[in-house]
C-alpha positions as CSV (number, residue, x, y, z in Angstrom):
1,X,22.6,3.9,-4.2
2,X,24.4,6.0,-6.6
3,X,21.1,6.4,-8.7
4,X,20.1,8.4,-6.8
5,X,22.8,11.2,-6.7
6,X,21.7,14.8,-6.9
7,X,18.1,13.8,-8.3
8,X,14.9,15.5,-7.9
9,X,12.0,13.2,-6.4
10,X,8.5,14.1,-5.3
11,X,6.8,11.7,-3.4
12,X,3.0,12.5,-3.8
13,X,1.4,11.2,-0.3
14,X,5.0,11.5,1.6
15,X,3.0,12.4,4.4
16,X,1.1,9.1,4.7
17,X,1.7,5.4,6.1
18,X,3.9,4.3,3.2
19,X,4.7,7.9,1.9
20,X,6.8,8.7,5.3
21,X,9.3,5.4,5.0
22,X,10.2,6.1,1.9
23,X,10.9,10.0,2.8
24,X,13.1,8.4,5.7
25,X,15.2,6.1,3.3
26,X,15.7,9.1,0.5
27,X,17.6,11.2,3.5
28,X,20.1,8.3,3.8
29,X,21.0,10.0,-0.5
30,X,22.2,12.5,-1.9
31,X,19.2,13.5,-3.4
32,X,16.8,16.5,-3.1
33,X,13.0,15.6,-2.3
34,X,9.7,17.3,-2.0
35,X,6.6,16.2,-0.2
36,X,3.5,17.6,-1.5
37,X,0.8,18.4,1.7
38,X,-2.9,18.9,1.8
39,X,-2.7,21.2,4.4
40,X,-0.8,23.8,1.6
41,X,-4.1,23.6,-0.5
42,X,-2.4,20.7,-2.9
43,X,-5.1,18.8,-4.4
44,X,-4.1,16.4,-6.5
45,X,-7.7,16.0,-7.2
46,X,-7.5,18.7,-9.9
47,X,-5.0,18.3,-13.0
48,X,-4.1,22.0,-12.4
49,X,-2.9,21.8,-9.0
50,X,-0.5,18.7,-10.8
51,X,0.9,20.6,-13.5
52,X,1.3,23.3,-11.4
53,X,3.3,22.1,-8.4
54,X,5.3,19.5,-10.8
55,X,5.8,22.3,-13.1
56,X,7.4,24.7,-10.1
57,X,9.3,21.3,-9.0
58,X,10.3,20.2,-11.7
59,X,11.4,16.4,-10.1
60,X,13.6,13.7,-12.4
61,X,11.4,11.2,-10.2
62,X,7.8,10.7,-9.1
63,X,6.7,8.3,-6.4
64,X,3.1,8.1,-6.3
65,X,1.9,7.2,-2.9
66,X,-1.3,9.2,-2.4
67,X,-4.8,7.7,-2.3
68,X,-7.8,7.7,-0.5
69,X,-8.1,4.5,1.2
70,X,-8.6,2.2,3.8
71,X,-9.9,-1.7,5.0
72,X,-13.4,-2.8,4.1
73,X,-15.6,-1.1,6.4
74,X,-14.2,2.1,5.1
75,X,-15.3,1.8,1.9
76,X,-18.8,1.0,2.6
77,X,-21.0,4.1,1.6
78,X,-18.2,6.1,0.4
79,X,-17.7,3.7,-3.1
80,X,-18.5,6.5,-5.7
81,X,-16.1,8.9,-3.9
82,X,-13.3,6.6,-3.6
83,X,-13.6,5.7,-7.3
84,X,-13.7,9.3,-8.3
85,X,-10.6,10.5,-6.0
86,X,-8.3,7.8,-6.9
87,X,-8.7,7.8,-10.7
88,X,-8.8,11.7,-10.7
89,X,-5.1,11.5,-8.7
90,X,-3.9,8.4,-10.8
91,X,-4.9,9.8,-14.2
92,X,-4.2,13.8,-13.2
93,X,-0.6,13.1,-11.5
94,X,0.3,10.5,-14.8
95,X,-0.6,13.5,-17.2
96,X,0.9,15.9,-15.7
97,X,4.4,14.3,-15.3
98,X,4.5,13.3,-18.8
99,X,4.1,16.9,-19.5
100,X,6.7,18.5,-17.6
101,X,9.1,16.2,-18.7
102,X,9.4,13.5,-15.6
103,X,12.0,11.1,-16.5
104,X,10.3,8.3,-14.1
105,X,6.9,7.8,-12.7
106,X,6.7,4.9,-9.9
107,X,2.8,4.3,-9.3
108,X,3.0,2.3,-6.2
109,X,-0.3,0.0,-6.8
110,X,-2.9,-2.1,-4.4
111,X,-2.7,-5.7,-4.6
112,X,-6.5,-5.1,-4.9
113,X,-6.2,-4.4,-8.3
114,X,-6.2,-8.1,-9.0
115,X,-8.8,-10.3,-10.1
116,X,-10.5,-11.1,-6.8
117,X,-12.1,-14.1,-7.9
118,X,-9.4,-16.4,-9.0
119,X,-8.8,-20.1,-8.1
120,X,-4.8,-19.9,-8.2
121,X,-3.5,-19.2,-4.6
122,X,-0.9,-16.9,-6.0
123,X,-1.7,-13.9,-8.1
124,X,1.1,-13.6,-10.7
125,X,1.7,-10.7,-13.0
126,X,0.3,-12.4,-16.2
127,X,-3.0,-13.6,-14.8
128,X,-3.4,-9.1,-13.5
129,X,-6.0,-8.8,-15.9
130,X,-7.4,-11.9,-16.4
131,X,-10.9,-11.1,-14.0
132,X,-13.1,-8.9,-12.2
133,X,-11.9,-7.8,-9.1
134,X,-13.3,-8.4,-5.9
135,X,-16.6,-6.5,-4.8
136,X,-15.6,-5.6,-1.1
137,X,-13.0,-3.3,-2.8
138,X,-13.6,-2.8,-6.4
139,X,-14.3,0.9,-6.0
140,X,-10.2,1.2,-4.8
141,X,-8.7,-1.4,-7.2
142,X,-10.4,-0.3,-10.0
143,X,-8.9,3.1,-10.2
144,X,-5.6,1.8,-9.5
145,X,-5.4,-1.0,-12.3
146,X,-7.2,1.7,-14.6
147,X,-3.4,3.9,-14.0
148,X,-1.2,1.0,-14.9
149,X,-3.8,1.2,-18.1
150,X,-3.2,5.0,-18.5
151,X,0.9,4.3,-17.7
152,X,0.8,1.8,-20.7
153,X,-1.0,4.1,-23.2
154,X,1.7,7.0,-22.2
155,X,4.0,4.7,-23.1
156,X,2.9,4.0,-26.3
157,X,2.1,7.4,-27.5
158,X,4.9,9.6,-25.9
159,X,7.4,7.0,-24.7
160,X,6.6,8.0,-21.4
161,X,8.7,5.8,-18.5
162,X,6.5,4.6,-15.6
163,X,6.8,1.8,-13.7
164,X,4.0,-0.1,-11.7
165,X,4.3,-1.8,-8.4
166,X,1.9,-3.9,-7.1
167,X,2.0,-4.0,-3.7
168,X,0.9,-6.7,-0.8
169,X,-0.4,-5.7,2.5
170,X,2.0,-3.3,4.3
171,X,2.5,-2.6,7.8
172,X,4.1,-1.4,10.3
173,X,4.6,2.1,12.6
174,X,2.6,4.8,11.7
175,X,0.2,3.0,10.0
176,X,-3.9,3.4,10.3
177,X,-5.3,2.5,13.4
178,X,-8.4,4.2,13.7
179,X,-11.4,2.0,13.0
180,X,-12.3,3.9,10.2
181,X,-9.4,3.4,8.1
182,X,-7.8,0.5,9.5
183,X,-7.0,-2.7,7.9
184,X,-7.4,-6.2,9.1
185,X,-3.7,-6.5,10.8
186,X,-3.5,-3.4,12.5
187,X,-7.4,-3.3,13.6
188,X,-6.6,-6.4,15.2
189,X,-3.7,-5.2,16.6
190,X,-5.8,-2.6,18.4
191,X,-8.6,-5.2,19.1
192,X,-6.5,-7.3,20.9
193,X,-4.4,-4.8,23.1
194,X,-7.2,-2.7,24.4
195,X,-8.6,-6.0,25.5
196,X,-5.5,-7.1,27.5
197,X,-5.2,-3.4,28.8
198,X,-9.1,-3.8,29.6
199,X,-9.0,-7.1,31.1
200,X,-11.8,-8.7,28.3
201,X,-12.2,-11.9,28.1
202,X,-12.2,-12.2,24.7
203,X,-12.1,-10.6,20.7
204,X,-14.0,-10.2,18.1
205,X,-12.4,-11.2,14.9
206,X,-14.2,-10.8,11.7
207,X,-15.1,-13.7,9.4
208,X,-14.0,-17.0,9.3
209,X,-10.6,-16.5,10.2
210,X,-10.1,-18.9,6.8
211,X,-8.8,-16.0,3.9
212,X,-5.0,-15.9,3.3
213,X,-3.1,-12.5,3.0
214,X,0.4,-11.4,2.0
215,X,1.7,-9.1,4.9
216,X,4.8,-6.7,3.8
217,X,6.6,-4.7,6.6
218,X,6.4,-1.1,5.7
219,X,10.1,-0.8,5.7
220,X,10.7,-3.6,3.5
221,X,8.2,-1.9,1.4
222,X,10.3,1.1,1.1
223,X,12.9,-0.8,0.5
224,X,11.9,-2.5,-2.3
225,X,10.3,0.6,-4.1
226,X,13.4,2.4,-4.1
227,X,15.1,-0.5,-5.6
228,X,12.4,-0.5,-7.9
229,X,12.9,3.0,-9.0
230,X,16.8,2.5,-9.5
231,X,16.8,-0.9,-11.3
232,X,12.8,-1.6,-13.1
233,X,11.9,-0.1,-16.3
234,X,9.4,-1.8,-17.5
235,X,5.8,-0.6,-17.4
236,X,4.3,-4.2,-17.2
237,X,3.3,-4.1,-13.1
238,X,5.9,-5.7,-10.7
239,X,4.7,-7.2,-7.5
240,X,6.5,-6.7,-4.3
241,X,5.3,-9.1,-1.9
242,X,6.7,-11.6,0.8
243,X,5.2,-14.2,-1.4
244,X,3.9,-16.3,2.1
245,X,0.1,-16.0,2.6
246,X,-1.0,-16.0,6.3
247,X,-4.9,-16.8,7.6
248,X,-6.5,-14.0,9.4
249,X,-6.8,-16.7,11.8
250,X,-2.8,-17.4,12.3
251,X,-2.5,-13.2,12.3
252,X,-4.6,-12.9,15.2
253,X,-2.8,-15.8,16.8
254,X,0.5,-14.1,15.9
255,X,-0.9,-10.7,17.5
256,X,-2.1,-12.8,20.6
257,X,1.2,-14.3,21.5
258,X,2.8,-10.7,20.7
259,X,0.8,-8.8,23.4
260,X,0.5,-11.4,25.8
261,X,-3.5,-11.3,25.5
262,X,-4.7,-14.5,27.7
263,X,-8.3,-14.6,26.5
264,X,-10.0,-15.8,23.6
265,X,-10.6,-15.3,19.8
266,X,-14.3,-15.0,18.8
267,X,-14.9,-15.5,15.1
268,X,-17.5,-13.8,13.9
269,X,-18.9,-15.1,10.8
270,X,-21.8,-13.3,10.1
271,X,-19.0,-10.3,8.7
272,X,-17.3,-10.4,5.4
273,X,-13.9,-12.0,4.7
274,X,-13.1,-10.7,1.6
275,X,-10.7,-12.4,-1.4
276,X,-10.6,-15.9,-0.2
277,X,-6.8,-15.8,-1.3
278,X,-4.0,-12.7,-1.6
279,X,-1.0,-13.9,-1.8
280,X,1.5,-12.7,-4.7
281,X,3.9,-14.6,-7.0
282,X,7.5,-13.6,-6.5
283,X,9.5,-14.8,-8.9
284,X,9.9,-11.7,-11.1
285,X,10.3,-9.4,-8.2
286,X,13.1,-12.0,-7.4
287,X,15.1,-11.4,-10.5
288,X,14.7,-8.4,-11.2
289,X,15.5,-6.6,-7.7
290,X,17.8,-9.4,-6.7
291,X,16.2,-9.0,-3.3
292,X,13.6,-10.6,-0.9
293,X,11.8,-8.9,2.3
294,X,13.9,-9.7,5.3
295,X,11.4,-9.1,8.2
296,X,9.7,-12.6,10.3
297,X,6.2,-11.5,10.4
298,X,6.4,-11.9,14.0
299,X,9.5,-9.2,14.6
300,X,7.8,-7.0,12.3
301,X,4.2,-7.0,14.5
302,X,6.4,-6.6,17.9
303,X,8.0,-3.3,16.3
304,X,4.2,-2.5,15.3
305,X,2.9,-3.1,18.4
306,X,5.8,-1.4,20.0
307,X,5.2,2.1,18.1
308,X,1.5,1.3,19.1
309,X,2.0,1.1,22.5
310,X,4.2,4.4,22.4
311,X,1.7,6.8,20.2
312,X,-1.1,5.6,21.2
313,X,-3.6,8.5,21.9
314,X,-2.1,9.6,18.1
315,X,-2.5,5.9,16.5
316,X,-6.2,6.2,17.2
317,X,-7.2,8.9,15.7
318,X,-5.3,9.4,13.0
């Protein structure tokens, strides 16, 4: 992509799951990037520690992948914290860029930040605020939707360019799998090996198996974000999403057949499902990338499962 020709990107939380793909599609440019780490006492926490290393930067581009996050057992006990860090580093990196003179911001935005309690089985851009969001996850999404909120009000005031992309599920290699931080795919994922490599009988999924999610390979997900940054302008929030919703029940089916696990699946219904439905409309991302996600659910868990299998003392704890 010729966009991208001799420009200046930061990618805030380039060390993470979703972070790292996009740092490996930028070295296939010619473009000069910067990933900001924690371990160099970089907290984007703090507004100064934004102005500061944006300022010494100075990037054309922003892609803003960090958060603190994980699935719903994470956030249990930790809701106040999660709210706190994620507005902090939504609102702080947002100011900071607009004053140092950042010719794009690209917020990259859970699907959580949706009304959770909808009836319509897709979630479409113009119904994003139309409800409160789910409680299993409220203390994420709401700091998220609350920076497409600040992006807007940048706009408005200083003309300030952001972009907001709403994001479905992603997966793939490197993501969480420690049982902390994991999410429902790649928990079950590690549920379901370690019981073949064990020799159990059977697996514990949670809930009904009944709720419907919109699973994005990580790659695709890069993808799409940097076509986002070359070709969207518009600060209204884009989804990128397959636009197929999957049961947790047909995932763990999906994850079965792709390990070769012979024993059962144990619902267990006394745990919480979450949003009934999360699957995204399409139709804008459609016209306006000129592009759909080109990985079959199934290939895309067998090249999970695969990285898995190969880092698997790492997957676990990190």
């Amino acid at each position: 992509m010729k966009y991208y020709n001799d420009k200046k990107i930061v990618i805030t939380g380039g060390g993470g799951f979703v972070g790292s793909h996009i740092v490996d599609r930028l070295k296939r440019y010619n473009c000069k990037f910067f990933v900001p780490k924690t371990k160099d006492g970089i907290d984007f926490r703090k507004y100064d520690h934004c102005f500061s290393y944006l300022s010494k930067t100075k990037p054309d581009i922003v892609i803003n992948c960090a958060a603190n996050q994980g699935g719903i057992a994470y956030h249990r006990g930790k809701e106040a914290d999660l709210f706190l860090d994620n507005m902090l580093m939504g609102t702080f990196l947002l100011q900071a860029s607009q004053k140092v003179g950042v010719k794009k911001f690209v917020n990259i935005v859970a699907g959580c930040s949706y009304p959770g309690y909808g009836e319509s089985e897709k979630m479409n851009e113009d119904e994003y605020w139309n409800g409160r969001l789910h409680e299993s996850i409220f203390s994420f999404g709401f700091p998220r939707k609350a920076s497409t909120a600040y992006g807007l009000a940048l706009k408005r005031q200083h003309g300030f360019n952001s972009i907001h992309l709403v994001m479905a599920n992603m997966f793939g290699p490197g993501e969480h799998f420690n049982p902390e931080q994991s999410k429902a795919l790649a928990g079950l994922i590690k549920k379901i090996y370690e019981a073949k490599k064990n020799k159990l009988p059977t697996v514990e999924v949670w809930g009904t198996g009944k709720p419907t999610r919109d699973w994005l390979y990580v790659k695709d997900g890069a993808e799409a974000i940097l076509r986002a940054t070359a070709f969207y302008d518009d600060v209204d929030p884009l989804n990128i999403a397959t636009g197929v919703g999957i049961s947790i029940a047909k995932l763990a089916r999906t994850i079965k057949k792709v390990i070769a696990y012979k024993g059962r699946l144990v619902y267990n219904t006394k745990k919480p499902d979450g949003a009934l439905h999360k699957t995204f409309g399409v139709k804008k991302m459609k016209k306006v990338l000129g592009w759909v996600p080109s990985t079959p659910i199934e290939k895309g868990i067998k090249e999970t499962v695969d990285w898995f299998d190969k880092n698997y003392k790492y997957a676990i704890t990190h």
